[in-house]
C-alpha positions in Angstrom: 0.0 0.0 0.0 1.6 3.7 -1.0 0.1 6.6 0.8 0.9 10.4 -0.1 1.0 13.4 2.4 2.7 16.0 3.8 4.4 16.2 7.1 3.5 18.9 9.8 6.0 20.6 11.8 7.0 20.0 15.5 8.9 16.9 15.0 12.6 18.0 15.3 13.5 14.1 14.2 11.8 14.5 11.0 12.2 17.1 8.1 9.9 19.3 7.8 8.2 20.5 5.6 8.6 17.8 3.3 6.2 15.4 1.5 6.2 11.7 2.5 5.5 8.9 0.5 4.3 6.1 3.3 4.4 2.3 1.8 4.0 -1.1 4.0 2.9 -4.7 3.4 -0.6 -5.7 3.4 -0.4 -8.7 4.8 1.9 -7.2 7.1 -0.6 -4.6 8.3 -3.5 -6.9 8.3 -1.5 -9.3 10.8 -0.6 -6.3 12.6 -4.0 -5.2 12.9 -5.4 -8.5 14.2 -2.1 -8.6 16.6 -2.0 -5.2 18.0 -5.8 -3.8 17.3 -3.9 -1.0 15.4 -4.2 0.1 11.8 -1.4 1.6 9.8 -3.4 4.3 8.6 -4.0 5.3 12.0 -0.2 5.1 12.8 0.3 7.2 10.0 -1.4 9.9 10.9 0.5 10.0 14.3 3.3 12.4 12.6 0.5 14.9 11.9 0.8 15.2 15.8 3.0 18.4 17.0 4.0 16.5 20.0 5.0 13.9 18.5 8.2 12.4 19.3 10.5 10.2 16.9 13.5 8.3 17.6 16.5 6.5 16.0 16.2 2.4 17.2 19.4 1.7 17.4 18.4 -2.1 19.2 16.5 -3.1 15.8 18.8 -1.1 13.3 20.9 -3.6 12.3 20.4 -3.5 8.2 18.7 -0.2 7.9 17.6 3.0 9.7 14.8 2.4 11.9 12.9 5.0 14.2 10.4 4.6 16.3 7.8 7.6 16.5 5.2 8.1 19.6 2.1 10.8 19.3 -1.3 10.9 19.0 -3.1 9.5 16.1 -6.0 11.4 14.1 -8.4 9.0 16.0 -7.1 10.6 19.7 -5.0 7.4 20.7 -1.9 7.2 21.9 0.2 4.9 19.3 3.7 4.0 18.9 5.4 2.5 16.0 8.3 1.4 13.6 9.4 2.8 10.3 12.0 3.0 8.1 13.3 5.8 5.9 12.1 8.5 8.5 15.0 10.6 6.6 14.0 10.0 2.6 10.7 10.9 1.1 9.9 7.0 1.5 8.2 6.5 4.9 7.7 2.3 5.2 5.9 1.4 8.3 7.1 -1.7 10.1 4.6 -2.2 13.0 2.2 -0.1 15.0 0.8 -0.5 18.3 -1.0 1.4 21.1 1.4 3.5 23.5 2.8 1.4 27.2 1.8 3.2 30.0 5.6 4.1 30.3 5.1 5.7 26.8 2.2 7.2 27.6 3.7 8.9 30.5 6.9 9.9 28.4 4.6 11.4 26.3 2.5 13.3 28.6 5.8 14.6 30.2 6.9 16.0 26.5 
């Protein structure tokens, strides 16, 4: 799945400004979906967040640049998740899931 959209500002871990190109697998995403109860296209929309906050994953970085991103989705949850390419134009989303309660209070701290 490819989705198209621009990024908002507030993420200093991200470039702003630019347009991102978001791709994952399906079958990835639907497993994810039944596993974690969250939708990529929710996850997605967690960079629109201004608060949201997006580091390097250096435990699961191994062959390529991961991050890991944490902010509110357009649906008002908390979600974390995985990507690749948080740097190019070519956002691929690895896995998505709803925010620990240590997340949640990481967040809530800013």
């Amino acid at each position: 799945m490819h989705f198209a959209g621009g990024f908002m500002e507030g993420n200093d871990s991200m470039a702003e400004g630019m347009d991102y190109e978001f791709e994952w697998d399906d079958a990835k995403a639907e497993s994810n979906l039944a596993k974690h109860g969250v939708a990529f296209m929710d996850a997605m929309s967690v960079l629109l967040d201004p608060l949201a906050m997006t580091r390097f994953d250096d435990e699961h970085s191994d062959d390529e640049e991961r991050w890991v991103s944490l902010g509110r989705a357009a649906n008002g949850r908390l979600h974390t998740f995985s990507a690749t390419g948080s740097h190019s134009a070519l956002v691929r989303l690895i896995s998505a899931r709803s925010a620990t309660r240590r997340e949640s209070e990481q967040y809530e701290q800013g």
